[in-house]
N, C-alpha and C positions, 0 to 999 in steps of 0.2 A: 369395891368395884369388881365386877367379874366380867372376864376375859370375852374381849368383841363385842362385851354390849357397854352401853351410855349411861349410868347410874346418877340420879341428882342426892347427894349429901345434905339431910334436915335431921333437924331435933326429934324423938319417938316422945312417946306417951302425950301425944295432944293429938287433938281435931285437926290442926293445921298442918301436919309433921303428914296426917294420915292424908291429908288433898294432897299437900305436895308430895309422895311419893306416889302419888297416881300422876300428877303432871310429870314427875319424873319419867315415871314405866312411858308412859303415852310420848314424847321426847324421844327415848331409847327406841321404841318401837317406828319411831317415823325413819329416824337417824339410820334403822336397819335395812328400810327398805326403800333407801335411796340410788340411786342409781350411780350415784360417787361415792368414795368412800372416802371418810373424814379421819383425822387422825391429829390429835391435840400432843405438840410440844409442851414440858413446864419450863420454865425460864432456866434451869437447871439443865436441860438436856434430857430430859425422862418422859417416858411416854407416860401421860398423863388418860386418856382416854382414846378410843375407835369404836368405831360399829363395823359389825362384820362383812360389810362389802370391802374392806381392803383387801381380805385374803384372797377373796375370786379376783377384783382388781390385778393385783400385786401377783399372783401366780402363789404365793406364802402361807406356810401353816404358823399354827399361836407361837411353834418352837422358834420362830423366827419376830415375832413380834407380841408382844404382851404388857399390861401396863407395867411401870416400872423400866423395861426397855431403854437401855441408851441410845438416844440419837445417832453418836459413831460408831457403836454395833451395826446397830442396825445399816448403813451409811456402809461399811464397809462389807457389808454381807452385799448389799445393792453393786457393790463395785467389783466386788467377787464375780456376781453372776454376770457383769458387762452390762448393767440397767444402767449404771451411773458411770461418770467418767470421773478420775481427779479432777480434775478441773471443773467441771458440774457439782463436784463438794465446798471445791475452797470457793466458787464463786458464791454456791448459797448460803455457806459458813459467815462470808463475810456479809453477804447482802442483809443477814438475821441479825450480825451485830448493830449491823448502823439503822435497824429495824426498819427494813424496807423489804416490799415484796420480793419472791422470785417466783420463777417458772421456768422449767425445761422440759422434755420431751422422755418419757424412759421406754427404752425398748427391750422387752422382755424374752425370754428364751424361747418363745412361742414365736414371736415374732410382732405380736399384740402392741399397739403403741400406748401408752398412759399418758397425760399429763396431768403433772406435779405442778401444784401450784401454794406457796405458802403466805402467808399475811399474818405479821403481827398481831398479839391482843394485848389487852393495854397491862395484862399482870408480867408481860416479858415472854410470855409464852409464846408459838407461834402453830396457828391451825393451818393445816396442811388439807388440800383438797386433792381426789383423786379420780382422775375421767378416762372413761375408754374413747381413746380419738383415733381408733386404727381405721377407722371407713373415711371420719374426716381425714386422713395424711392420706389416705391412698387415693381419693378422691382429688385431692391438692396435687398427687403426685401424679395421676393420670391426667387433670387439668393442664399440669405445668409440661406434662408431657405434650400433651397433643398442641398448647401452644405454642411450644417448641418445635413440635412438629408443623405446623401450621406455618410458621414465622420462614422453616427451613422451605416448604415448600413456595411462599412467597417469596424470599428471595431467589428462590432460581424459577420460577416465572417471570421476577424481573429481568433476573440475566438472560433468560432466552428472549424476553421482551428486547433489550437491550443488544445482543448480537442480531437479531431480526432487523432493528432499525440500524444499526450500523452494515447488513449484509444488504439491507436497501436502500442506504446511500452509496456504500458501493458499487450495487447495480447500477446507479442513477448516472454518479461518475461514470462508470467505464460507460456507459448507452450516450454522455456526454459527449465523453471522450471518439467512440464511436464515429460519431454524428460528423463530430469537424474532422477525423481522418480520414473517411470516406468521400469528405466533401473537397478532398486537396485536389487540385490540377498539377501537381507537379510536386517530385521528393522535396524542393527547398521548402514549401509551403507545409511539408509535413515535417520535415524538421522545426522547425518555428513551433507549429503546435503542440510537439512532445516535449520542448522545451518550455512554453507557456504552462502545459497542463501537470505534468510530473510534480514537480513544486505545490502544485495545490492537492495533486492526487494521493501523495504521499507527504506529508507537513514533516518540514524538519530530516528530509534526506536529500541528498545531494549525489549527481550522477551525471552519466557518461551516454554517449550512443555512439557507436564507431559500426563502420558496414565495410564490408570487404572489397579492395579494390580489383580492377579488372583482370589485375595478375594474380588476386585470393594470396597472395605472398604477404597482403599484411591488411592493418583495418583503419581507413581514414578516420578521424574524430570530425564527425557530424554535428552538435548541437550537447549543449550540457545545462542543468539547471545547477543553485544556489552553489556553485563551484569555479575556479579557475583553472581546475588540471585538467582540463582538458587535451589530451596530447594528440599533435598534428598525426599521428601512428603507430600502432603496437602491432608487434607483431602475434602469426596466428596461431603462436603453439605458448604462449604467456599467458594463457587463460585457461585455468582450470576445467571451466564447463565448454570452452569448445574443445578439449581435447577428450573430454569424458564424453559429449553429443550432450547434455543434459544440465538444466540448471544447478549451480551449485551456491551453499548457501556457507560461508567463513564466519564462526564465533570464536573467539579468541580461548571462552573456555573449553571448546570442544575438539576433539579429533579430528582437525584437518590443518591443513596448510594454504598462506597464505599466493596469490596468484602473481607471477611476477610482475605482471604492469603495475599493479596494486605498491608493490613495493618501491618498482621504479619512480611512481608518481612523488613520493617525498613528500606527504600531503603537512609536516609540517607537525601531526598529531598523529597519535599510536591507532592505528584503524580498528575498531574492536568487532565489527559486524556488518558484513555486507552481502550482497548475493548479485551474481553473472545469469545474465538470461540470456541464452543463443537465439536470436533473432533468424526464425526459418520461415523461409516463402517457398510453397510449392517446394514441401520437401527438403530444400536446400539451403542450407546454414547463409545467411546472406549478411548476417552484423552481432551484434554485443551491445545487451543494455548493461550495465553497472549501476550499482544504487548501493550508497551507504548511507547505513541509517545513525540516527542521534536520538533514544530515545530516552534520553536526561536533560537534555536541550530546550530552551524554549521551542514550541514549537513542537516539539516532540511529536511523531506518529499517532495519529489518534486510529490506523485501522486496526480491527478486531487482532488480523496475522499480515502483519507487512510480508514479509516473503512471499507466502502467497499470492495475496494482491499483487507483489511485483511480479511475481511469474503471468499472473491471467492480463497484467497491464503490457508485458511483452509478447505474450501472444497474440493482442487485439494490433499491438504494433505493426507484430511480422505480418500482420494476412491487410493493415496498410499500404503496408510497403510493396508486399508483391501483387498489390492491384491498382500501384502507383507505377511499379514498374514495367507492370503487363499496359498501360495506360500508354506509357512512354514509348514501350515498345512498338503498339500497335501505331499510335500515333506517328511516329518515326517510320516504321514501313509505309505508312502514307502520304508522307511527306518528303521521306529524302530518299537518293538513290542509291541503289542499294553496294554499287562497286565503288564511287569515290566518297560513300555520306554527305554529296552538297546535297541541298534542295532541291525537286526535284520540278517538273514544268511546273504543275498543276499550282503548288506552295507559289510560286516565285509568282505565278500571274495576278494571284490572289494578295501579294504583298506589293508590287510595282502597284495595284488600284488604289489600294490601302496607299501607298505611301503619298500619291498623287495626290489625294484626297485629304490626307493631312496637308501636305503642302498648299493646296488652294485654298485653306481656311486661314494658315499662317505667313500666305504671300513667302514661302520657299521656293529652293530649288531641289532637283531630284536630279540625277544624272543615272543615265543606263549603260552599261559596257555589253555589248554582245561580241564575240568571238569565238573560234574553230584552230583548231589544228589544219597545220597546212601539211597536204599531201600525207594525210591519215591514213588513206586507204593501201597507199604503197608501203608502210608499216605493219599494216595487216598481212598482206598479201608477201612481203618480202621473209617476214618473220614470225608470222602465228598472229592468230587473237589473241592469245598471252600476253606476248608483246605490246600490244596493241591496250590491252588492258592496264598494263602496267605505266605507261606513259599518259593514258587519262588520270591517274590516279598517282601518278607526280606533279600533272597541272594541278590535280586538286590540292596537293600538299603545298606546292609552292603557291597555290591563293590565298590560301588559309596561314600560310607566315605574311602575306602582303597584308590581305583585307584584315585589320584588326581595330577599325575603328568605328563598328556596326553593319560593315556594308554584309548584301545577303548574296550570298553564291550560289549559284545554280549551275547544275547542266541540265542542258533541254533536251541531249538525248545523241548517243553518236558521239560525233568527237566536237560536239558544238555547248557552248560554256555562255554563261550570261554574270553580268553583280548589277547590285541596285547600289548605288552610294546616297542614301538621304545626305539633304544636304547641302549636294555638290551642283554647282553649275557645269556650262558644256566645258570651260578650261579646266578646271578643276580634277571631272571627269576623265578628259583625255590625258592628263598629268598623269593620273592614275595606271590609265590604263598603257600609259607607254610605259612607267617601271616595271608593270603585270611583264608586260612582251620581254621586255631587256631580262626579267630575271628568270621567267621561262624560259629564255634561248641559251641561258647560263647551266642549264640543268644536263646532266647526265646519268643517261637511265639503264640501268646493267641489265642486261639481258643474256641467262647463258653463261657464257665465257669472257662473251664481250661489253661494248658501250655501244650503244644506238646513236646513229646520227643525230647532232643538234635538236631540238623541235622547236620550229617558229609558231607563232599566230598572227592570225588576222582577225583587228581588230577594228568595231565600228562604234560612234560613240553617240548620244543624241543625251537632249537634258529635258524637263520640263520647266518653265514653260514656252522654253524656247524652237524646241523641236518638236510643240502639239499638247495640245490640252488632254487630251486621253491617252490612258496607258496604251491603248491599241496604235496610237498614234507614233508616242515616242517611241515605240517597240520597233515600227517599220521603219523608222526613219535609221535607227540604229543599227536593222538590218540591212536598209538598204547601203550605209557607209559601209558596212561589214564585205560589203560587194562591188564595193566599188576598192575597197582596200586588198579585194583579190586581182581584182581584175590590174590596178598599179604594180602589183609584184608581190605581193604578199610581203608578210613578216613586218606590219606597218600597222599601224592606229590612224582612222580616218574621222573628223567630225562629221555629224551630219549635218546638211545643207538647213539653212533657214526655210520654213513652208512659205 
């Protein structure tokens, strides 16, 4: 045999010796110019035969491989250079005993990839093939690259897909939520809805809405979802974010501290997470949302950033509130007056019709009280308008502990007072309206240094349907007793006469 080429072993001096070594040479010569390079095991471990593409293959001169060669020479020159691993030996050591193929990957000092691949022959030997596959691996590894890269890119199109639909249900809620605060007539009806909606707008937390009372000394508790601590009042310096002006948000593992109403509540469980939103209208701090979340909880929070969502679900609150308030506000200047807060003519005409009007469908009664201050003006005139203010605005209080059983108080203007009693007939009525007199004459009203003289009224009393089918009706008739109860002496309740 000589060194890299494939020689076929025949008998000499015949005809057939002299074909077969031409089939031999012609063998040798294919074997050479193959593109793999082949390299024959003897069941001994010896290299038996190669053609000269292993040495370009392999990176290797003949000093490194020649027939005769042992396998763990050789084998350990490969592991030398880092082609081969331990474990790449003993796995092919063992796969040749139990005469079964292998195949591994050698990566050469070049950086060139080979694959080794060996298969038994039937004498115990085993032929080894030899491939340049450095374009196919890098081609695999730029494949696997770019679907990796591909794969990385679809998933975060799906996450932006997926915070998109979640920032547009979001939207959807709060333009929800919008809709019905904007549509409130009045604070209770929007408490009710932040109570309805909170629970669904945030799943799985539970919270508070407290607004400041008229002395700002502390904050009533308004309306609360999936919770019972609701407390009748906290006061206004127990809260973290109103004392900072700004929401704050409590993780148990993070640098802050917990809020004392938070502590005060005894919820029962160790609070781990929650956030204060200062509810501001026009500027001015006017309430406290509170929201604790459970996001291990059934139920758990499905938004993107609950915190957040709570902060922009308190903002849509507060500019509610203060166009709930300004509602109120306005309304109330057009309706009540503005030195005692009864009702004021215009309300009270508009609810004597109304009331009339219910009662003729339900076959009721309605009673009317009209009344004045007697000898008002020598009040004014003896002690100031002050004075004079100051004693409308104790009949108004002492109506306001009597009337407590729906009736609607009015002044019409001056020192003259009216109440509607749904309800009440003409006894009824004047019952009424003589404990008004007794416990108005009981009153004393400080002025200065001193006590003002007693204040009587005069009072006049009519009902529906006995003193006239229309509010215009009953009104005169209740005026006119009002004047006839001056003209008897004042400081008296008179019914009106039957029409």
């Amino acid at each position: 045999m000589i060194e890299g080429r494939f020689t076929a072993m025949v008998p000499v001096g015949t005809g057939q010796a002299a074909e077969v070594a031409e089939d031999g040479d012609l063998a040798a010569h294919i074997l050479d110019i193959m593109e793999q390079g082949v390299l024959v095991w003897g069941a001994d471990g010896t290299c038996l035969m190669h053609n000269s593409r292993v040495y370009q293959l392999l990176e290797i001169t003949p000093e490194d491989l020649r027939a005769g060669t042992r396998r763990e020479v050789f084998r350990a020159r490969s592991v030398a250079r880092a082609e081969m691993t331990a474990e790449d030996v003993a796995a092919a050591d063992a796969l040749v005993r139990a005469r079964l193929p292998y195949s591994f990957d050698r990566v050469l000092p070049s950086g060139r990839v080979v694959l080794t691949h060996g298969r038994p022959t039937r004498g115990g030997g085993t032929v080894v093939t030899f491939t340049d596959v450095t374009d196919e691996r890098r081609a695999a590894r730029e494949l696997s690259l770019a679907k990796r890269q591909a794969e990385e890119a679809e998933a975060r199109v799906r996450e932006v897909l997926v915070q998109e639909r979640a920032r547009q249900a979001e939207e959807k809620m709060l333009a929800q939520l919008d809709e019905w605060l904007q549509s409130c007539k009045s604070l209770d009806e929007l408490y009710a809805i932040v109570r309805a909606f909170m629970g669904r707008l945030l799943p799985g937390s539970k919270g508070e809405l407290y607004i400041y009372s008229k002395s700002r000394d502390v904050l009533g508790g308004m309306c609360n979802w999936n919770t019972h601590d609701l407390h009748q009042s906290i006061s206004a310096d127990s809260c973290w974010s109103l004392r900072r002006g700004r929401a704050f948000e409590f993780r148990k593992d993070g640098l802050c501290f917990q809020c004392d109403h938070v502590t005060a509540h005894r919820h029962g469980v160790e609070v781990a997470e929650y956030i204060c939103v200062p509810i501001v209208a026009h500027g001015d701090t006017v309430g406290l949302l509170h929201i604790r979340f459970d996001h291990e909880g059934e139920g758990a929070a499905r938004i993107t950033d609950a915190g957040s969502f709570a902060i922009r679900c308190g903002e849509h609150i507060s500019l509610a509130i203060a166009n709930a308030r300004l509602r109120d506000e306005l309304r109330d200047q057009s309706i009540r007056d503005p030195l005692t807060g009864l009702y004021n003519r215009r309300f009270f005409l508009d609810a004597l019709r109304r009331e009339v009007a219910i009662a003729e469908r339900r076959g009721a009664s309605v009673g009317l009280i009209s009344f004045d201050a007697d000898r008002f003006k020598g009040i004014n005139d003896d002690h100031g308008h002050d004075a004079g203010d100051m004693v409308l605005c104790a009949i108004a209080a002492r109506m306001a502990e009597i009337m407590t059983a729906g009736e609607v108080c009015c002044r019409f203007g001056g020192e003259e007072f009216a109440v509607l009693v749904p309800g009440a007939d003409l006894a009824e009525t004047a019952a009424l309206a003589e404990r008004l007199r007794e416990a108005i004459f009981l009153l004393q009203v400080r002025h200065q240094d001193g006590v003002l003289s007693p204040v009587s009224i005069s009072a006049g009393v009519a009902a529906y349907p006995g003193s006239g089918l229309q509010a215009q009706d009953i009104l005169r008739r209740a005026d006119e007793a009002l004047y006839r109860a001056k003209q008897q002496g004042r400081n008296r309740v008179v019914m009106a006469e039957e029409p």
